[in-house]
C-alpha positions in Angstrom: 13.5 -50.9 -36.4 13.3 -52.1 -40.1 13.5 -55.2 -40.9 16.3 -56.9 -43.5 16.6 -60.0 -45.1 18.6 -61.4 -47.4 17.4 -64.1 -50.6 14.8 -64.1 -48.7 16.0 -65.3 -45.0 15.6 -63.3 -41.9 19.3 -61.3 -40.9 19.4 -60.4 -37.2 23.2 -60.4 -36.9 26.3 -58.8 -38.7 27.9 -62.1 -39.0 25.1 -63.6 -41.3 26.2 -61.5 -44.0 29.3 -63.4 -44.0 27.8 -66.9 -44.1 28.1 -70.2 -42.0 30.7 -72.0 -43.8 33.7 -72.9 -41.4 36.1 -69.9 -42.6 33.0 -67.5 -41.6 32.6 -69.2 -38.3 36.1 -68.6 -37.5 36.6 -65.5 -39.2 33.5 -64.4 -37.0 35.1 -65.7 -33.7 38.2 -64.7 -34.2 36.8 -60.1 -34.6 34.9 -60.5 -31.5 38.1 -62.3 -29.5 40.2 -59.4 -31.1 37.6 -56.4 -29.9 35.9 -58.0 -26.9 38.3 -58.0 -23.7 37.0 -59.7 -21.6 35.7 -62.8 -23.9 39.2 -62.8 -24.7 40.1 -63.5 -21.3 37.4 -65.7 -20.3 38.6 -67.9 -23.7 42.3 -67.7 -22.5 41.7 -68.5 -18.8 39.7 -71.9 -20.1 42.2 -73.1 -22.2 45.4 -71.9 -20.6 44.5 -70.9 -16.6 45.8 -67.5 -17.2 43.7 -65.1 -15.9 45.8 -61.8 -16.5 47.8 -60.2 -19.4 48.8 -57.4 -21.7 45.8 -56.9 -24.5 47.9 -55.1 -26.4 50.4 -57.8 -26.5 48.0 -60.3 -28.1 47.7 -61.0 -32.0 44.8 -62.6 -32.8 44.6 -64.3 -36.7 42.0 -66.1 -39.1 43.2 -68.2 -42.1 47.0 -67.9 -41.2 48.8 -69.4 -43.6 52.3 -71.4 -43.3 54.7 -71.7 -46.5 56.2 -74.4 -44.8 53.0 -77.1 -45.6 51.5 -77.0 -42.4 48.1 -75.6 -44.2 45.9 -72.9 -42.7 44.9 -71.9 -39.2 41.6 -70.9 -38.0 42.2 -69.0 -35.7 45.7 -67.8 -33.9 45.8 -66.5 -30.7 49.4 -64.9 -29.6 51.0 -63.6 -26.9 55.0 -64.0 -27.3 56.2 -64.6 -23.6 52.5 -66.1 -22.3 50.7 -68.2 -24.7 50.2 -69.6 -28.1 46.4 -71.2 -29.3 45.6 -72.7 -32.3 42.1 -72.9 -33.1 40.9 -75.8 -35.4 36.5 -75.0 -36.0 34.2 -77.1 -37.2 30.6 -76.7 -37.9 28.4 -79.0 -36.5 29.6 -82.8 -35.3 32.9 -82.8 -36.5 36.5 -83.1 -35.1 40.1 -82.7 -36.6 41.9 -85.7 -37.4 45.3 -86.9 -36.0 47.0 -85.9 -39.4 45.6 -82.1 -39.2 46.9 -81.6 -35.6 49.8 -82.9 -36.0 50.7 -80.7 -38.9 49.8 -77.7 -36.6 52.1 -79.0 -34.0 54.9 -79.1 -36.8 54.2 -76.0 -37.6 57.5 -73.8 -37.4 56.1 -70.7 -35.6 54.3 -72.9 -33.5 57.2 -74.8 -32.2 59.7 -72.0 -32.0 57.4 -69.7 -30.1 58.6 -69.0 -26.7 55.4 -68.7 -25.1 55.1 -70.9 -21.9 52.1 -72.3 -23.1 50.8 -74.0 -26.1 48.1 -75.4 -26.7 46.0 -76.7 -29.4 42.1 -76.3 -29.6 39.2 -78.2 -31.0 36.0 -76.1 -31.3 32.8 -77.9 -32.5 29.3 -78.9 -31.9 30.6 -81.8 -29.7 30.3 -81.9 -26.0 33.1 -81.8 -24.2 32.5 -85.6 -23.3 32.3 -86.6 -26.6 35.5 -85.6 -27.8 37.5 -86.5 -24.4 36.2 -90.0 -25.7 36.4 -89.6 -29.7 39.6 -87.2 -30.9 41.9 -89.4 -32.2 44.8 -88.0 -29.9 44.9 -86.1 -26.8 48.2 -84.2 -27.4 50.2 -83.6 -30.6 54.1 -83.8 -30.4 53.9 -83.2 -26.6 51.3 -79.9 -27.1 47.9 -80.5 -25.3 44.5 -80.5 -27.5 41.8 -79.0 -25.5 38.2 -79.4 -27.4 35.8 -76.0 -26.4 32.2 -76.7 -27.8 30.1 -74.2 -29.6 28.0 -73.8 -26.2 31.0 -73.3 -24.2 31.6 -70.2 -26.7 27.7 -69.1 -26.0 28.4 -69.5 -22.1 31.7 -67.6 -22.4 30.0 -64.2 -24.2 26.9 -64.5 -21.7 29.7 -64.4 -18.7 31.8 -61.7 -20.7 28.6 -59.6 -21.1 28.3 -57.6 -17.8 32.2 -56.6 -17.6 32.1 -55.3 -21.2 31.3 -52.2 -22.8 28.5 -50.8 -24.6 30.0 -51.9 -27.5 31.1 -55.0 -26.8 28.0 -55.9 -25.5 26.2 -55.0 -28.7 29.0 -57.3 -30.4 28.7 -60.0 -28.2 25.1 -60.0 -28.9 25.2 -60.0 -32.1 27.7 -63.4 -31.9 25.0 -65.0 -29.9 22.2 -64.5 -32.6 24.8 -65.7 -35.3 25.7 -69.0 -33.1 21.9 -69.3 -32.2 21.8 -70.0 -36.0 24.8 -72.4 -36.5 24.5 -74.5 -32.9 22.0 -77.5 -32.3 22.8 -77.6 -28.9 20.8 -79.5 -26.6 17.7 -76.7 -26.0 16.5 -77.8 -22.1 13.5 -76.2 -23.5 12.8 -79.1 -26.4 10.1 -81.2 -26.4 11.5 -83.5 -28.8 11.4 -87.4 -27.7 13.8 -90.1 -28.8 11.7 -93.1 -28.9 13.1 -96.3 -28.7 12.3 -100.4 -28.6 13.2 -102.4 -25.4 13.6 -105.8 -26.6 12.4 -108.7 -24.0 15.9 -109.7 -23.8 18.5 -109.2 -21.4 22.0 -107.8 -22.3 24.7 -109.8 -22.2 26.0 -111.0 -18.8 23.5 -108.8 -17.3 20.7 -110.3 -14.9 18.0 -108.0 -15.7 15.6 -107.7 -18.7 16.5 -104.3 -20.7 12.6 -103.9 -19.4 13.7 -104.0 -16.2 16.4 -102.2 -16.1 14.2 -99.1 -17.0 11.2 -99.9 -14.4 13.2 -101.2 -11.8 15.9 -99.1 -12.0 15.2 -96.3 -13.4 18.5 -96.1 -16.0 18.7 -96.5 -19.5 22.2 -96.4 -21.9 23.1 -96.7 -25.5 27.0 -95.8 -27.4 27.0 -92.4 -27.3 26.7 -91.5 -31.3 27.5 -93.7 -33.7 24.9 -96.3 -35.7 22.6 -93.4 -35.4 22.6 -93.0 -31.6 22.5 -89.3 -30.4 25.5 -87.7 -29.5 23.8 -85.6 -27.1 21.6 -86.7 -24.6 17.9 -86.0 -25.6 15.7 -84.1 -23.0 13.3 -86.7 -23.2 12.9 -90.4 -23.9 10.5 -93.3 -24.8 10.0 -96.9 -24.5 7.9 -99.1 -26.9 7.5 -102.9 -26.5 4.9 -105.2 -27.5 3.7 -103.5 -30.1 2.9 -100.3 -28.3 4.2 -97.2 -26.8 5.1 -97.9 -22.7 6.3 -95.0 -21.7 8.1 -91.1 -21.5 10.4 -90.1 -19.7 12.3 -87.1 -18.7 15.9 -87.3 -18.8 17.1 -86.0 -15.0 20.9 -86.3 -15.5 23.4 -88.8 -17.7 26.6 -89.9 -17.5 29.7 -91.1 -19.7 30.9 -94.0 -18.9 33.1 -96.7 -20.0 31.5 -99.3 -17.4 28.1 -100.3 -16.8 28.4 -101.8 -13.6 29.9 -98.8 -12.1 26.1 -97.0 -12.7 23.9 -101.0 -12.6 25.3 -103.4 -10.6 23.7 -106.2 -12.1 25.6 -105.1 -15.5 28.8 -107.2 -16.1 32.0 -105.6 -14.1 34.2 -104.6 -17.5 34.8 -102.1 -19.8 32.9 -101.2 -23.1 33.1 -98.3 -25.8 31.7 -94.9 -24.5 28.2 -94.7 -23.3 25.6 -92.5 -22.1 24.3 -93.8 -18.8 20.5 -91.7 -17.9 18.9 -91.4 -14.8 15.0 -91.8 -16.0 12.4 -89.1 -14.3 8.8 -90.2 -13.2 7.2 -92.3 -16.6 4.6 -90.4 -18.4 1.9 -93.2 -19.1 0.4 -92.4 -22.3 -3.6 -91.9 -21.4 -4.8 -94.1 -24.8 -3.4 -96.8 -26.3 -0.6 -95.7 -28.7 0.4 -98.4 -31.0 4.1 -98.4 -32.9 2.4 -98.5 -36.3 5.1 -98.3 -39.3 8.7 -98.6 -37.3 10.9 -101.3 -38.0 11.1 -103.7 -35.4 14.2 -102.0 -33.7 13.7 -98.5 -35.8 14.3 -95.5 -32.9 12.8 -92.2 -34.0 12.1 -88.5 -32.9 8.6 -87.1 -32.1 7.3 -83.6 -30.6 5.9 -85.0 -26.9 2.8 -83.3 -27.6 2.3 -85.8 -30.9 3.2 -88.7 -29.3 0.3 -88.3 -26.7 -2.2 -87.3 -29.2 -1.7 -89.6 -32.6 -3.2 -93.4 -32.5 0.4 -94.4 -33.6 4.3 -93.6 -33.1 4.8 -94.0 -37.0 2.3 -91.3 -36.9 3.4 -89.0 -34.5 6.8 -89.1 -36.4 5.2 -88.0 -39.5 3.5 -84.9 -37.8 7.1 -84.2 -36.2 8.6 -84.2 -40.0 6.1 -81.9 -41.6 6.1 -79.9 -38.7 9.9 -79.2 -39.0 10.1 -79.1 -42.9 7.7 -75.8 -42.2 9.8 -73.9 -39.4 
């Protein structure tokens, strides 16, 4: 097959040609719901619990406008008697504010509709945790606001794949090549490492060093995003202290939680802004001596593992990550 690019870039999907500006996202979303059954019904059946209905009954919209001053919708997904979804989509870390939901809750079709449910949807880059912890409000006017993340849309055509049709499997495809392009998911395949400082402190309240807490303990937890935390939990994580690199770690599992002691029971017993609690995997000790080189004193920053065991300094192995990344 020939290949086909366009100003130069690689185009492996239909949807490209549109773009990856938020209208083309949606607009994108919104055809495959409309000619893919059964990713119509896996999307319903997560946000409403319905798991049956008339296909022919459902309307399915991009860019609806209201004269009334309620702005534009997304996406609309109808179905008069069953169910009413508005679709808000972002591109990347983003989320709708208080004032934009509730202007979709105001919105005069919308509340007149005699559908038995309603709901409101977020659909982003964030995790589902994330946004439980970080949209403004959980329900607008008395309508729920359910947040779906760009992965959840990737799982949802992977499931819808084997009860579809040839065609709709060749469309469902081509949305996964598209989203391959907009997401940066989490890859469980990444080798990237977030590297950070332990100070020789101890937090507040807390018995334990923030050193021991990772050796002794095996945990380790920062906000989750915010002041240039992730807001996604890396795959893999260092520690540097004393003016060297300590240790790697892979990242088995993570929680969000809202109290420390719950996870470290030598943490204070109260509650704190959302953070991501990990569970550290066996440390990798690096075989040389790695030194920190030119971080800041608390600086935290991303290398490819393979550079962090292989440069004479973090600063260095940085730098080999950046180049390596302007060049993809």
């Amino acid at each position: 097959m020939s290949g086909f690019k366009l100003h130069g870039r690689n185009i492996n999907s239909i949807f490209q040609l549109l773009g990856y500006k938020e209208n083309d996202i949606s607009r994108s979303m919104a055809w495959v719901l409309s000619k893919c059954g059964s990713m119509l019904e896996i999307f319903v059946k997560d946000i409403c619990g319905i798991v049956s209905f008339k296909h022919e009954n459902v309307e399915i919209c991009a860019q609806e406008y209201d004269k009334e001053g309620s702005g534009i919708t997304d996406i609309e997904i109808k179905n008069d008697k069953e169910f009413f979804i508005i679709v808000e989509a972002k591109r990347g870390w983003d989320l709708p504010k208080k004032a934009q939901l509730l202007k979709y809750a105001n919105r005069e079709s919308f509340k007149k509709s005699y559908a038995k449910n309603k709901v409101i949807v977020s659909l982003s880059e964030c995790s589902k945790e994330y946004a439980h912890h970080n949209l403004e409000i959980k329900d607008a006017n008395g309508f729920p606001i359910k947040h779906v993340s760009w992965k959840d849309i990737q799982d949802f055509t992977a499931a819808a794949y084997s009860f579809s049709s040839n065609s709709e499997k060749n469309l469902l495809k081509e949305l996964q090549v598209y989203l391959r392009g907009l997401v940066t998911m989490q890859n469980q395949n990444s080798n990237e490492v977030y590297v950070v400082s332990l100070g020789a402190g101890k937090p507040k309240d807390c018995s334990l060093t923030w050193i021991d807490i990772v050796k002794q303990k095996d945990k380790y937890f920062h906000p989750m995003g915010g002041s240039g935390w992730p807001k996604e939990p890396p795959n893999y994580i260092a520690f540097r202290y004393q003016g060297k690199l300590q240790s790697i770690h892979h990242i088995e599992g993570y929680e969000v939680s809202t109290n420390p002691h719950k996870a470290i029971p030598e943490m204070p017993d109260r509650e704190w802004e959302p953070h991501f609690i990990y569970t550290l995997g066996p440390a990798i000790i690096p075989s040389k001596e790695i030194k920190t080189g030119k971080v800041y004193p608390s600086g935290r920053v991303w290398c490819h593992l393979d550079t962090l065991l292989t440069c004479d300094t973090i600063s260095n192995a940085r730098d080999v990550t950046k180049e390596r990344m302007v060049n993809i």
